[in-house]
mmCIF file of the N, C-alpha and C atoms, coordinates in Angstrom:
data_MODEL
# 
_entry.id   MODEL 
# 
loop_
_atom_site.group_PDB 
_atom_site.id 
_atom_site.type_symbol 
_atom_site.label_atom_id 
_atom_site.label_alt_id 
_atom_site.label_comp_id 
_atom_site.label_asym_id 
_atom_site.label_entity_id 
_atom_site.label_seq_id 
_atom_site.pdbx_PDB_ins_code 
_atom_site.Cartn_x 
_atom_site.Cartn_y 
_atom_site.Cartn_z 
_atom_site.occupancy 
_atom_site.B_iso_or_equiv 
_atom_site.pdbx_formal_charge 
_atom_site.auth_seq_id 
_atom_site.auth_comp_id 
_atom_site.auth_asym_id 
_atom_site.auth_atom_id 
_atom_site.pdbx_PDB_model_num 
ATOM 1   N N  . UNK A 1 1  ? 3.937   27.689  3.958  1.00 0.00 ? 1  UNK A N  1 
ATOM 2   C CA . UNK A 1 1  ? 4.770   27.529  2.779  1.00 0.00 ? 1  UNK A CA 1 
ATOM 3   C C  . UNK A 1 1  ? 6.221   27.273  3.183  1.00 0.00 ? 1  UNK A C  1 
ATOM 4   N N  . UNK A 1 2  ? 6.495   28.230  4.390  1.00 0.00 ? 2  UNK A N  1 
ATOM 5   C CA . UNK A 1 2  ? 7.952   27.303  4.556  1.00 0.00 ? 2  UNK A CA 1 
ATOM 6   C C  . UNK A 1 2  ? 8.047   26.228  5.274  1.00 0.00 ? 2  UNK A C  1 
ATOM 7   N N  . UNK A 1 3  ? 7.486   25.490  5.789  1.00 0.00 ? 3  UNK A N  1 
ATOM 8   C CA . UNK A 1 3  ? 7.343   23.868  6.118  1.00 0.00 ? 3  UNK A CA 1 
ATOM 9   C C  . UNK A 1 3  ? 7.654   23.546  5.012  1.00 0.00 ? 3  UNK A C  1 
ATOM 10  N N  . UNK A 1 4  ? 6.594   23.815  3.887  1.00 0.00 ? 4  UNK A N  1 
ATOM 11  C CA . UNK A 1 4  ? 7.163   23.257  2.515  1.00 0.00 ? 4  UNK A CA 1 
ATOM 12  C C  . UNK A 1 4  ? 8.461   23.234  1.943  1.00 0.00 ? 4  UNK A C  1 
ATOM 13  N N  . UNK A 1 5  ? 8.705   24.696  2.135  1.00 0.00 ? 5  UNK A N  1 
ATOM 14  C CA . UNK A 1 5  ? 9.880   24.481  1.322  1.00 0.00 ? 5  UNK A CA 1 
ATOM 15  C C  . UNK A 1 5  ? 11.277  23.501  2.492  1.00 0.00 ? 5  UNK A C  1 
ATOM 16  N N  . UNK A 1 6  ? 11.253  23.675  3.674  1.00 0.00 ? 6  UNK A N  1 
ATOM 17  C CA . UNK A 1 6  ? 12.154  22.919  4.534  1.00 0.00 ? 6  UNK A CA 1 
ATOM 18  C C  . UNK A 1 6  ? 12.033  21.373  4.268  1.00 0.00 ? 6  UNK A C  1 
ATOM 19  N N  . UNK A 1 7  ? 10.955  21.225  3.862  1.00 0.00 ? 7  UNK A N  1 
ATOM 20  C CA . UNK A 1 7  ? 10.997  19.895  3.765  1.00 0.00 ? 7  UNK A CA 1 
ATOM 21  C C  . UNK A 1 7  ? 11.475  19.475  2.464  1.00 0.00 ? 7  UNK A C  1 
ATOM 22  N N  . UNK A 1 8  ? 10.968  20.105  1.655  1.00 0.00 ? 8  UNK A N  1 
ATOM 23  C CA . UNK A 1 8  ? 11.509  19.618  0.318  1.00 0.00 ? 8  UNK A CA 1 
ATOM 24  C C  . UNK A 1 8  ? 13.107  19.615  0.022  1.00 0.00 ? 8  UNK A C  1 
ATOM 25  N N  . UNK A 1 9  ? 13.547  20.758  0.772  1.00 0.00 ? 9  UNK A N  1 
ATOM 26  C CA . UNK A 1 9  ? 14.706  20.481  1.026  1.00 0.00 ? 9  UNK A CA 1 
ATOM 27  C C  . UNK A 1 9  ? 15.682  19.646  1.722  1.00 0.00 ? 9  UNK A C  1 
ATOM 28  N N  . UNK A 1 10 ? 14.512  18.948  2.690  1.00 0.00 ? 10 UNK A N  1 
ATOM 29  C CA . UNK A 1 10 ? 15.215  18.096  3.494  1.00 0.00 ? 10 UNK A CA 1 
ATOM 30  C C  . UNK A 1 10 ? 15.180  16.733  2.515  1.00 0.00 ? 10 UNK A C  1 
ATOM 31  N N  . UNK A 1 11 ? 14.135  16.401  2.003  1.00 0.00 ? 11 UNK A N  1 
ATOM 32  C CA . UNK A 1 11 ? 13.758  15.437  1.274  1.00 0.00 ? 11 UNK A CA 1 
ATOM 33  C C  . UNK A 1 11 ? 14.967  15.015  0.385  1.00 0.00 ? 11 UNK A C  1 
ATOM 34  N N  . UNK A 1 12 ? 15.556  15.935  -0.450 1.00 0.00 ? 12 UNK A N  1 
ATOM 35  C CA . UNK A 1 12 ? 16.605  16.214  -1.229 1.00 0.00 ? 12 UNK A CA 1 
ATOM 36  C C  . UNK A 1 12 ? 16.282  16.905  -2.467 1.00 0.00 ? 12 UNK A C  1 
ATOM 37  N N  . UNK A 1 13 ? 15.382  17.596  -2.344 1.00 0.00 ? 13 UNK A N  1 
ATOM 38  C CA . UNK A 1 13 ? 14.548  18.252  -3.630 1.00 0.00 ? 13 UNK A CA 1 
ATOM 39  C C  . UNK A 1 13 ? 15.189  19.298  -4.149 1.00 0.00 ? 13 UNK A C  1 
ATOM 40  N N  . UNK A 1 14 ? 15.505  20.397  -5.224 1.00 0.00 ? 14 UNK A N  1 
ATOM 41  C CA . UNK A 1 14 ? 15.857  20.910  -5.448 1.00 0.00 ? 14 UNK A CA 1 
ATOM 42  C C  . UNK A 1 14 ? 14.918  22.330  -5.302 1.00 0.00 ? 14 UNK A C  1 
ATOM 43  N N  . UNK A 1 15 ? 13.898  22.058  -5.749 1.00 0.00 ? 15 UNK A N  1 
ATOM 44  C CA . UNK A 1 15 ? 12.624  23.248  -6.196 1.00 0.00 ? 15 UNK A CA 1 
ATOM 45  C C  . UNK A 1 15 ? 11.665  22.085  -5.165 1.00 0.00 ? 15 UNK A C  1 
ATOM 46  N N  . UNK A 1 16 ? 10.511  23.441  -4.671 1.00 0.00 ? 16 UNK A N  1 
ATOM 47  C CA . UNK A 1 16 ? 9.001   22.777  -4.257 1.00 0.00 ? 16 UNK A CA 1 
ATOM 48  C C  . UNK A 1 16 ? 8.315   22.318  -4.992 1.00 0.00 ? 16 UNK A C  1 
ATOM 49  N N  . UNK A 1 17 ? 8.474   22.741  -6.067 1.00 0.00 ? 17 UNK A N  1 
ATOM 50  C CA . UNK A 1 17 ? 7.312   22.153  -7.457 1.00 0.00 ? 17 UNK A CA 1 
ATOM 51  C C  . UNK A 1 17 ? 7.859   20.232  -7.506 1.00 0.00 ? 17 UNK A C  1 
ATOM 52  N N  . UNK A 1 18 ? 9.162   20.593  -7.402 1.00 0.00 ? 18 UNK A N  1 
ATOM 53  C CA . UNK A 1 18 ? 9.927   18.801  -7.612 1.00 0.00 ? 18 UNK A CA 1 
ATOM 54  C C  . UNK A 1 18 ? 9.292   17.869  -6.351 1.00 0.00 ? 18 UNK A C  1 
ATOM 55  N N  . UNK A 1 19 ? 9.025   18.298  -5.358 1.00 0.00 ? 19 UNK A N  1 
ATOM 56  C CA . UNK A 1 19 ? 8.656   18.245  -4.050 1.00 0.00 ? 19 UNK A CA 1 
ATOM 57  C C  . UNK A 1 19 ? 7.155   17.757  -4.439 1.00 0.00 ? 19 UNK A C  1 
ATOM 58  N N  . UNK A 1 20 ? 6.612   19.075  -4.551 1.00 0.00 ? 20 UNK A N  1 
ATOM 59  C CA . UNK A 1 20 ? 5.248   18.700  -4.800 1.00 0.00 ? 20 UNK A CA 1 
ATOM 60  C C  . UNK A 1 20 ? 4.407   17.378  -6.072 1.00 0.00 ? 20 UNK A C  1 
ATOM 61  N N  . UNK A 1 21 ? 5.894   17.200  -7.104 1.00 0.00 ? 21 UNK A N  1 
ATOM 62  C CA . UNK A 1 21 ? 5.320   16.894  -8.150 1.00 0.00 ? 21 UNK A CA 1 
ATOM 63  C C  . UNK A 1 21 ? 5.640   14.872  -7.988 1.00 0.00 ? 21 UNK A C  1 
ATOM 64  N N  . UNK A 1 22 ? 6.442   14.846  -7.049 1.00 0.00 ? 22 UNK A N  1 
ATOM 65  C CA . UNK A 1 22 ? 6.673   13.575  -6.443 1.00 0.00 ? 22 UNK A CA 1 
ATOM 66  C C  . UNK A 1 22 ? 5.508   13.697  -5.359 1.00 0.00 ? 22 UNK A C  1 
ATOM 67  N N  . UNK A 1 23 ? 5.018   13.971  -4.451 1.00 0.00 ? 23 UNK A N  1 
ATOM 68  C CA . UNK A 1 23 ? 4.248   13.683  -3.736 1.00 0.00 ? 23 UNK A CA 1 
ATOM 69  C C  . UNK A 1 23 ? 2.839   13.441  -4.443 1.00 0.00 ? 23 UNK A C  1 
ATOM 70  N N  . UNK A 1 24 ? 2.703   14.402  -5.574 1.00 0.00 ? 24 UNK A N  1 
ATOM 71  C CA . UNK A 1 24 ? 1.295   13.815  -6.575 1.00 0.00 ? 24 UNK A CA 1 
ATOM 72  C C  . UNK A 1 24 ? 1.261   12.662  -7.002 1.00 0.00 ? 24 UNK A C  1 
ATOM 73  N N  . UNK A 1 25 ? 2.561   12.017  -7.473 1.00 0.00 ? 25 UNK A N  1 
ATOM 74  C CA . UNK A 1 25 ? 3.155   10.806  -8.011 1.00 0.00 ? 25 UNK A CA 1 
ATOM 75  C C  . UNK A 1 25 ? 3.095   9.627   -7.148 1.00 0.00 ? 25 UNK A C  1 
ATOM 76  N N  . UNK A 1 26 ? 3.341   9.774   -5.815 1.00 0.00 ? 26 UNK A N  1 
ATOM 77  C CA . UNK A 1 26 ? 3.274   8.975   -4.347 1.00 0.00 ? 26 UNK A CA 1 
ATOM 78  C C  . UNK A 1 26 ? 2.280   8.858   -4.526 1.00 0.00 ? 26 UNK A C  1 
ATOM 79  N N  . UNK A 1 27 ? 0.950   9.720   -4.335 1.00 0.00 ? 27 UNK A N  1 
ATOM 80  C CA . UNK A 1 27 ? -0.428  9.694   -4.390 1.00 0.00 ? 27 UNK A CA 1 
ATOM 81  C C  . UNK A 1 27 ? -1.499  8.742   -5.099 1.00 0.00 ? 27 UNK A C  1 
ATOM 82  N N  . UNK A 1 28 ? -0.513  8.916   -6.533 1.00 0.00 ? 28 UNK A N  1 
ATOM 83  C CA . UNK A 1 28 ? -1.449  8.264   -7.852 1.00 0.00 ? 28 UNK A CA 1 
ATOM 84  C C  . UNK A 1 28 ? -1.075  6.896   -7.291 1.00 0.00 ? 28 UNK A C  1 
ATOM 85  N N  . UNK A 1 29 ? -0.525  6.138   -6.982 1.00 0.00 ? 29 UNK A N  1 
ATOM 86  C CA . UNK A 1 29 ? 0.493   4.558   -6.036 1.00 0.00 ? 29 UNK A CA 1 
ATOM 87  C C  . UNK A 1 29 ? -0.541  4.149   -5.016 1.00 0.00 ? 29 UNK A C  1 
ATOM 88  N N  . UNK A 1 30 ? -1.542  5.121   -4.418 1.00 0.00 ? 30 UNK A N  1 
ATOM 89  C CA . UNK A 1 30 ? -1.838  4.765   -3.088 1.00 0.00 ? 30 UNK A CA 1 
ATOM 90  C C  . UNK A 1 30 ? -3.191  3.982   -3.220 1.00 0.00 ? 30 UNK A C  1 
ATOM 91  N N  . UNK A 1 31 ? -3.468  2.871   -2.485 1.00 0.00 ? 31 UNK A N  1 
ATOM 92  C CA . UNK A 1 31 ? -5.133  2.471   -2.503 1.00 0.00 ? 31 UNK A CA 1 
ATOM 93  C C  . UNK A 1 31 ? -6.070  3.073   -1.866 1.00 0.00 ? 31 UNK A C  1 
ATOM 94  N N  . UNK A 1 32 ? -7.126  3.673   -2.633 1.00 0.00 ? 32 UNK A N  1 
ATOM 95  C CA . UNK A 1 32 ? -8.081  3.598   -2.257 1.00 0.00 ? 32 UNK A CA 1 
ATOM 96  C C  . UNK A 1 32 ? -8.810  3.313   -0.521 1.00 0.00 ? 32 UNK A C  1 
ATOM 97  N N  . UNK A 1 33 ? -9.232  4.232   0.141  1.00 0.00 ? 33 UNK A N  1 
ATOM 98  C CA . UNK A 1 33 ? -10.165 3.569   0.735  1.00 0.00 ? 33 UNK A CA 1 
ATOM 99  C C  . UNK A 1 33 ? -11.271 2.562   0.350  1.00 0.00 ? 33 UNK A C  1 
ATOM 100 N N  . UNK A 1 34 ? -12.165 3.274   -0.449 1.00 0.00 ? 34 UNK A N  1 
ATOM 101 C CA . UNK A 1 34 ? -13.007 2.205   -1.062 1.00 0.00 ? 34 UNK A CA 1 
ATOM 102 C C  . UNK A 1 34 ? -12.462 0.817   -2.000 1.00 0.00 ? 34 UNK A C  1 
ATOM 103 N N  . UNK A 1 35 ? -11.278 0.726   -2.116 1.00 0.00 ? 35 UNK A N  1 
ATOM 104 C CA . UNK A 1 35 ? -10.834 -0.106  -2.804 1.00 0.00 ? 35 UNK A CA 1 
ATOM 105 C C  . UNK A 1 35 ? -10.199 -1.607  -1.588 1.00 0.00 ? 35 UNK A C  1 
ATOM 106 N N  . UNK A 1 36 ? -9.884  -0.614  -0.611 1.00 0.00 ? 36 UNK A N  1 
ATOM 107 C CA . UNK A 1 36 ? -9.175  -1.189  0.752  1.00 0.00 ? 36 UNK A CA 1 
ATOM 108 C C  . UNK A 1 36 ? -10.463 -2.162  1.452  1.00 0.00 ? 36 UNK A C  1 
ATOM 109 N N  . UNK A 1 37 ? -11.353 -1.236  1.635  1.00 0.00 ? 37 UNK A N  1 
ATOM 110 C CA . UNK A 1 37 ? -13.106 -1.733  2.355  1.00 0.00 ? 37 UNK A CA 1 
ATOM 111 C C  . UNK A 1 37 ? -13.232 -2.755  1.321  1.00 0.00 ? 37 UNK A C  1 
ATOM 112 N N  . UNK A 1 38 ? -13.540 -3.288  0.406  1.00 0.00 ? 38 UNK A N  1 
ATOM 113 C CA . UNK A 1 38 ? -13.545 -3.921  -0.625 1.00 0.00 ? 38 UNK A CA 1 
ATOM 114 C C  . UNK A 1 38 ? -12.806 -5.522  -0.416 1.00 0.00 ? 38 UNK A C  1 
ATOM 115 N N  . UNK A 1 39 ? -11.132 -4.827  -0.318 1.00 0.00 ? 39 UNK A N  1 
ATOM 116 C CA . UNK A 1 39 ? -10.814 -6.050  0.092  1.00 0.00 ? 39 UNK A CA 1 
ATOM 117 C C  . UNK A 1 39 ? -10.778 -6.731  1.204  1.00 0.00 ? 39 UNK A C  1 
ATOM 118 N N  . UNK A 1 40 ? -11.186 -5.807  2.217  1.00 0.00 ? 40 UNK A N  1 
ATOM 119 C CA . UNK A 1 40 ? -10.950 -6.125  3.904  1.00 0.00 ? 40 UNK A CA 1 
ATOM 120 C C  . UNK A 1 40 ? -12.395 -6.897  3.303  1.00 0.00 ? 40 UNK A C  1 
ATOM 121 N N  . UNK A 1 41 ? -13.475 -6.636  2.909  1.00 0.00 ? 41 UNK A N  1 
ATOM 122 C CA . UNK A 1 41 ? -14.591 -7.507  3.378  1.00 0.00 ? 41 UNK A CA 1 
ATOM 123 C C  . UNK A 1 41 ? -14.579 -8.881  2.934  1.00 0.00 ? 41 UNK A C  1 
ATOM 124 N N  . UNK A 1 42 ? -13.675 -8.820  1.762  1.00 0.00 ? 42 UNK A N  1 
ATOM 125 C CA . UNK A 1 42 ? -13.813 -10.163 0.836  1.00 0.00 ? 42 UNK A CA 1 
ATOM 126 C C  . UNK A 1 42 ? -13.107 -10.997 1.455  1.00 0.00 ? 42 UNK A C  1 
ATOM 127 N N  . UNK A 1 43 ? -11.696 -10.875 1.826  1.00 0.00 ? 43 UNK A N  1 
ATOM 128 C CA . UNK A 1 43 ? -11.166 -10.966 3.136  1.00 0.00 ? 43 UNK A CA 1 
ATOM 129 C C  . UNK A 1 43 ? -11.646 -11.795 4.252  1.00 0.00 ? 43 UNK A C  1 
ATOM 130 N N  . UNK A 1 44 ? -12.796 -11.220 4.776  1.00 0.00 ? 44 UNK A N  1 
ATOM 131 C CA . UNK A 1 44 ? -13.585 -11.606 6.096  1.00 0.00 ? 44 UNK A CA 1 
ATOM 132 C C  . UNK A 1 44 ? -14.243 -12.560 5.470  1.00 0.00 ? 44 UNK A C  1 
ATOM 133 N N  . UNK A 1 45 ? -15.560 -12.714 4.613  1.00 0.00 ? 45 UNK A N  1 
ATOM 134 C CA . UNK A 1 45 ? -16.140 -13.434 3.764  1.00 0.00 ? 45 UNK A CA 1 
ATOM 135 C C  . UNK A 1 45 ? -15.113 -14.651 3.831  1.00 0.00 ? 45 UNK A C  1 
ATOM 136 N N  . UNK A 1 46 ? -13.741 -14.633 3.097  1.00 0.00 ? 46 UNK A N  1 
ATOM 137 C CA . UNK A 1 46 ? -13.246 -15.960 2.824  1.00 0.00 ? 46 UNK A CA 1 
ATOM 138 C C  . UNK A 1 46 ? -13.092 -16.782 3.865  1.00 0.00 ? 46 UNK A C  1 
ATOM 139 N N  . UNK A 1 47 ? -12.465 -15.850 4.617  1.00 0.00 ? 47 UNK A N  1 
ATOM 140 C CA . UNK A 1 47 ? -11.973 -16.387 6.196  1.00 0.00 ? 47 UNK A CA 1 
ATOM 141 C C  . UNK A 1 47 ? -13.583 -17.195 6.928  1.00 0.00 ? 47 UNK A C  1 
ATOM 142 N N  . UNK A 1 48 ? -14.790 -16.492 6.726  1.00 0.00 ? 48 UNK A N  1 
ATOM 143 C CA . UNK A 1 48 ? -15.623 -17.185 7.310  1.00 0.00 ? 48 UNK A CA 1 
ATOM 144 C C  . UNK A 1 48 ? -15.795 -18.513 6.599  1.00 0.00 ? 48 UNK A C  1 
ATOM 145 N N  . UNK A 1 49 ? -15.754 -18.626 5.496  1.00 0.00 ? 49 UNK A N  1 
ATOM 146 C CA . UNK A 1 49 ? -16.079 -19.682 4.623  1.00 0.00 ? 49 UNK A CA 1 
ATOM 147 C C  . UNK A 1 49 ? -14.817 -21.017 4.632  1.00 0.00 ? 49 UNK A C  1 
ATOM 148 N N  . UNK A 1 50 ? -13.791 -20.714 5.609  1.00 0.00 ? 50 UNK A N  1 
ATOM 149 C CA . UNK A 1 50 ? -12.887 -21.589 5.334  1.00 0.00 ? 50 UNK A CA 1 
ATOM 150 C C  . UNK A 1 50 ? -12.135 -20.909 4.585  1.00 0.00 ? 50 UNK A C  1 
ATOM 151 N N  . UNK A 1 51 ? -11.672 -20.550 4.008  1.00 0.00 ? 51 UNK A N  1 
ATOM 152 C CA . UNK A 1 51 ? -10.796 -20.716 2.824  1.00 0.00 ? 51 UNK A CA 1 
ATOM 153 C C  . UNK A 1 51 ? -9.360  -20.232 3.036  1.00 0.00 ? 51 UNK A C  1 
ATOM 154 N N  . UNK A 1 52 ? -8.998  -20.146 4.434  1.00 0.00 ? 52 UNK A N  1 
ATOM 155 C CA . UNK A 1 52 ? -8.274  -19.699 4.850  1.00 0.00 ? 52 UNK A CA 1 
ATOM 156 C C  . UNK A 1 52 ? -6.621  -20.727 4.851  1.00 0.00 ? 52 UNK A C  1 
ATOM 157 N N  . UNK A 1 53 ? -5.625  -20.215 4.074  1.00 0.00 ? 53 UNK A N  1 
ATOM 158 C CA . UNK A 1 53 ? -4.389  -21.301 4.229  1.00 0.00 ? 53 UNK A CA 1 
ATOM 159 C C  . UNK A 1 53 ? -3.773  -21.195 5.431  1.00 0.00 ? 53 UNK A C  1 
ATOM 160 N N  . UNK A 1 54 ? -3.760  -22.282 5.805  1.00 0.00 ? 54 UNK A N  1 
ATOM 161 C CA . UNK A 1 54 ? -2.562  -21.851 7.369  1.00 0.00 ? 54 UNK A CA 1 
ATOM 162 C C  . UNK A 1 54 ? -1.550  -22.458 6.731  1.00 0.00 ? 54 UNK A C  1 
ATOM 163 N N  . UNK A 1 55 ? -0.342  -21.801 6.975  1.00 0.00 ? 55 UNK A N  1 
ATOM 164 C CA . UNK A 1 55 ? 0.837   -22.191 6.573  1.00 0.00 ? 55 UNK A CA 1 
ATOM 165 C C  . UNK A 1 55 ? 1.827   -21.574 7.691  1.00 0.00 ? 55 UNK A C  1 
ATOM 166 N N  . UNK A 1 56 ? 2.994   -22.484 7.695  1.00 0.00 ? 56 UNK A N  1 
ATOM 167 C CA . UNK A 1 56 ? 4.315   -22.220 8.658  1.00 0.00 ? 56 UNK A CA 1 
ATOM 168 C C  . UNK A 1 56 ? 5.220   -21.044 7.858  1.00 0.00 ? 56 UNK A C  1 
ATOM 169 N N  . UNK A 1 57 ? 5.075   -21.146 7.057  1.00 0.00 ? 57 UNK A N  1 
ATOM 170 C CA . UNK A 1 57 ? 5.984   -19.814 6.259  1.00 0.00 ? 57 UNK A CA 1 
ATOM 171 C C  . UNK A 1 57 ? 5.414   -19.623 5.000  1.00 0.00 ? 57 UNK A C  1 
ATOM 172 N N  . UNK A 1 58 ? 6.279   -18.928 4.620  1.00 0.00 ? 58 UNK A N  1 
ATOM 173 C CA . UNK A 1 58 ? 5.839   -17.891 3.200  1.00 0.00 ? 58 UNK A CA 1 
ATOM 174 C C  . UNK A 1 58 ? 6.138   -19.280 1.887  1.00 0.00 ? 58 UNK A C  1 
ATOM 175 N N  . UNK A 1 59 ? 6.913   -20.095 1.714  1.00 0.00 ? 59 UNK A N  1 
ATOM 176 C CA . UNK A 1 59 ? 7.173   -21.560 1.211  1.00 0.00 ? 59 UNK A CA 1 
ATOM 177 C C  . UNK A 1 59 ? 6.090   -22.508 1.357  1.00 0.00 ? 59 UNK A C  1 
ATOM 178 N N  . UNK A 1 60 ? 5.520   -22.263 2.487  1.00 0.00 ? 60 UNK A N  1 
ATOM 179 C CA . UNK A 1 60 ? 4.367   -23.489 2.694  1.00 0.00 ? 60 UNK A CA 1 
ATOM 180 C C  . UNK A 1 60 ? 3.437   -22.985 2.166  1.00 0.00 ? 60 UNK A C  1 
ATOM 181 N N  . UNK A 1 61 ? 2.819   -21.810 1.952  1.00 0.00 ? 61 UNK A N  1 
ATOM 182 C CA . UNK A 1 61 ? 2.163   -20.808 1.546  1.00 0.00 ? 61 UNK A CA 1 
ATOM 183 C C  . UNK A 1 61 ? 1.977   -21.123 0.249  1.00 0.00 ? 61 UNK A C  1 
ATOM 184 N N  . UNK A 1 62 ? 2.834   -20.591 -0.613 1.00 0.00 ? 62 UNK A N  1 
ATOM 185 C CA . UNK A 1 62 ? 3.573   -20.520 -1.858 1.00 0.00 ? 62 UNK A CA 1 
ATOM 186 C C  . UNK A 1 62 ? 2.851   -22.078 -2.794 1.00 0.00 ? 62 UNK A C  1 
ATOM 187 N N  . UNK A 1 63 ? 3.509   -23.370 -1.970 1.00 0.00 ? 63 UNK A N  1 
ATOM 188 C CA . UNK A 1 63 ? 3.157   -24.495 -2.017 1.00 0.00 ? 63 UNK A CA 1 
ATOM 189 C C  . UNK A 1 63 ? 2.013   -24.933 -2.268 1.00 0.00 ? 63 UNK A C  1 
ATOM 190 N N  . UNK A 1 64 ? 1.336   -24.096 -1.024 1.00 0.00 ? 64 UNK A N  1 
ATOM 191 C CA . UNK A 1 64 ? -0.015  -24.838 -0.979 1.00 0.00 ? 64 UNK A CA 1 
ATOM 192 C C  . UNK A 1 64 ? -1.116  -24.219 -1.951 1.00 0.00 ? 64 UNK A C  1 
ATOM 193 N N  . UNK A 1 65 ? -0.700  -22.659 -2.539 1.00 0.00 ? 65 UNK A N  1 
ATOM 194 C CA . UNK A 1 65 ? -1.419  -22.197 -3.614 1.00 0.00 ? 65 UNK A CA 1 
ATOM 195 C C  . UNK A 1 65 ? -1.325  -22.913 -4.959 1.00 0.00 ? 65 UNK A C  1 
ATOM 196 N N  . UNK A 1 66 ? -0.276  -23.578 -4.769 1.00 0.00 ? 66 UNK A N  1 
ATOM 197 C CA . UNK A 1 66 ? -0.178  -24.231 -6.111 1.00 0.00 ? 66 UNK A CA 1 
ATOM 198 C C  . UNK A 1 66 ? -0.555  -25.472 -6.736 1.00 0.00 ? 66 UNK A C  1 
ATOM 199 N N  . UNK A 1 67 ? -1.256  -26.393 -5.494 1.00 0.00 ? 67 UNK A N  1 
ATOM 200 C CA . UNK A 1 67 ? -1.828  -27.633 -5.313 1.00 0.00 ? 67 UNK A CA 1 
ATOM 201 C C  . UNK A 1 67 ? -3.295  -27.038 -5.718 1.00 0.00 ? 67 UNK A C  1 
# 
């Protein structure tokens, strides 16, 4: 418990509950494993199939999604 509270204080927290009640909040934000596996496979799938853009930058990219 005092890890906790040092940290929350370091964090800039006032109370642990404020601490704790942002880190639940961080939490609800986060993906999924199963959501992650999901996209890593679809991912692989495209990439085998071609569908892969090569582009020189984030502009060529951009570009070429839009053709």
């Amino acid at each position: 418990m005092l890890e906790v509270k040092s940290l929350s204080k370091k964090r800039g927290f006032v109370s642990v509950s404020g601490y704790v009640q942002n880190l639940i909040e961080m939490d609800k934000d986060l993906i999924s494993e199963e959501t992650l596996l999901r996209s890593l496979k679809r991912a692989q799938k495209e990439y085998r199939q071609g569908k892969v853009v090569k582009a020189k930058s984030l502009a060529d990219l951009v570009c070429s999604l839009k053709k």
